[in-house]
C-alpha positions in Angstrom: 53.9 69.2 137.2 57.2 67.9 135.2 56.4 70.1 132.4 55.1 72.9 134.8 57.7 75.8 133.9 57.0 77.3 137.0 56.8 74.9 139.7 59.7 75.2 142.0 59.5 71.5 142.8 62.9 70.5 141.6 62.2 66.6 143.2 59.8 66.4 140.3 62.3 67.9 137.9 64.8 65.3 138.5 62.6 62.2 138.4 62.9 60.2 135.1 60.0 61.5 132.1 59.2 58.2 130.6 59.4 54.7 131.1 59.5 53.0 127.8 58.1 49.6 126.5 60.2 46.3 127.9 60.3 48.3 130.8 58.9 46.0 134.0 57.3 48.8 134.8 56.0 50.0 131.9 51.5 50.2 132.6 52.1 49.5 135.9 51.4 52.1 138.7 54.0 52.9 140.8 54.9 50.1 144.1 53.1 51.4 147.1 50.5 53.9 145.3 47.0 53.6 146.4 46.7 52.7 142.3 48.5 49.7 143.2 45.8 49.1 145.9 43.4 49.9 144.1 44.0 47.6 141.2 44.8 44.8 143.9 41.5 44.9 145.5 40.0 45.0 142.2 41.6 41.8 141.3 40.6 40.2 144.4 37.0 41.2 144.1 37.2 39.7 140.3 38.5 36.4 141.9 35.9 36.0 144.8 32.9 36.7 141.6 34.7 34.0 139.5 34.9 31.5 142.6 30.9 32.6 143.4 29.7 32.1 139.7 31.5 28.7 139.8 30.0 27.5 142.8 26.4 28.9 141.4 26.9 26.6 138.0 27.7 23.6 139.9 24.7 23.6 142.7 22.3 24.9 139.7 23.5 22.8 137.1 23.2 18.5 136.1 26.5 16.4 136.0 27.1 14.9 132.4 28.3 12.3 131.0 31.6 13.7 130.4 31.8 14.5 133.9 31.1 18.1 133.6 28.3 20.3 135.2 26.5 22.1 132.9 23.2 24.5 133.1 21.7 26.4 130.6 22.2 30.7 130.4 19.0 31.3 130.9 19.3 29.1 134.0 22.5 30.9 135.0 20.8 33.9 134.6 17.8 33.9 136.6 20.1 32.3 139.8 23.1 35.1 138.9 21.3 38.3 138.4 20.0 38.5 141.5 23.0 38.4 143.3 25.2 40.5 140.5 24.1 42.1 137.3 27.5 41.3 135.9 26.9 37.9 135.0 28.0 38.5 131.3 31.1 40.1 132.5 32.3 37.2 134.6 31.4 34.7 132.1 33.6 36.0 129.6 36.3 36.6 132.4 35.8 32.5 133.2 36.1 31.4 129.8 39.3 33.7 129.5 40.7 31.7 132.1 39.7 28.4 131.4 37.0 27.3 133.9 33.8 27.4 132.1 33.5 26.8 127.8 30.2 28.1 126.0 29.6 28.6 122.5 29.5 32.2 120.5 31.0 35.3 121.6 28.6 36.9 123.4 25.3 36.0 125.7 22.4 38.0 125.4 19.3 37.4 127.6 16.3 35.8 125.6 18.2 35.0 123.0 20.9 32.3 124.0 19.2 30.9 127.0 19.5 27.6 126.0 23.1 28.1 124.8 25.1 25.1 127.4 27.8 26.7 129.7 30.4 23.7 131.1 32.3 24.0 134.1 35.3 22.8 133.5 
């Protein structure tokens, strides 16, 4: 509507075009939008499935002699998938946060179900 030649809005008119990079809000949605909230809840939900896979790994898994509880993807799998078919997903999310380590880049069903995921 900023670029709208004619809307008669002159609120919009007079609002700044662009926010530019180094900008604290640059890629952010604006304070109070239901974007905001939106993204929020999102994160929240995100956290509860990384708290739930955690919890799954250690009562499925075997204490080692490091200390760690490990199991097995295929394991993992079997338990996970029937409560979320995002078990993939919050894997990765895990490792990119530091709480479980697992070799290779990428799980796939069948074929890395002995690969050893470590809570840490």
């Amino acid at each position: 509507q900023r670029k709208n030649p004619f809307s008669s809005d002159n609120k919009l008119a007079s609002r700044a075009l662009h926010i530019h990079r180094g900008d604290p809000a640059y890629g952010r949605p604006p304070e109070g939008s239901q974007t905001e909230q939106r993204g929020k809840d999102a994160h929240l939900h995100v956290g509860k499935e990384l708290e739930e896979l955690c919890w799954i790994i250690r009562s499925t898994g075997k204490m080692g002699e490091d200390g760690h509880v490990s199991v097995t993807f295929g394991r993992l799998f079997e338990t996970y998938v029937t409560i979320s078919n995002k078990v993939v997903g919050i894997l990765l999310r895990a490792r990119k946060h530091g709480l479980v380590h697992f070799e290779g880049e990428m799980l796939w069903q069948g074929k890395d179900d002995d690969v050893i995921i470590t809570l840490l």
